[in-house]
Phi, psi and omega in degrees: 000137188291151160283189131318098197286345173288356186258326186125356161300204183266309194082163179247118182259068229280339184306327176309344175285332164334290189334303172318314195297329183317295214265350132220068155272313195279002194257307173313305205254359161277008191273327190270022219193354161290288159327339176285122178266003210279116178262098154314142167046021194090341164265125215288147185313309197313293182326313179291313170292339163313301173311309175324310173315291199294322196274357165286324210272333181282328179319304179320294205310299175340281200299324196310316179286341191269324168303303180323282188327319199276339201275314195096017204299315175301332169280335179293312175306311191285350183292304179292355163255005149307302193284316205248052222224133156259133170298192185263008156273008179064064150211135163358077174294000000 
């Protein structure tokens, strides 16, 4: 069962499927998107849906990360390098 991310767990961080839209804009959606013959700006549509990609896909990342951030997701990371931290004899702490 997931904890509670205010306790120091993991949580469910469902927002994270975002993630998912990147890989199929550009995977899914390139059978279609082929077929457009239509040139914006002088440039053929695939090429324009690429530019589109990227710049949806960094959005995403943005926002993914800024949930991350409201979540607390960085105590959990220093907790969990806390826990797995080796001294300067290569041993465990």
């Amino acid at each position: 069962m997931a904890q509670d991310p205010a306790t120091g767990g993991t949580g469910r961080h469902t927002y994270r499927w975002l993630l998912v839209v990147p890989f199929i804009w550009q995977a899914g959606l390139a059978p279609v998107v082929n077929g457009v013959s239509w040139s914006p700006f002088g440039l053929p549509f695939p090429m324009l849906w690429q530019l589109a990609g990227i710049v949806l896909t960094s959005v995403l990342i943005a926002v993914v990360f800024r949930l991350d951030w409201a979540h607390g997701v960085e105590r959990e990371e220093e907790a969990f390098i806390a826990a797995t931290q080796v001294s300067s004899r290569g041993e465990p702490r």
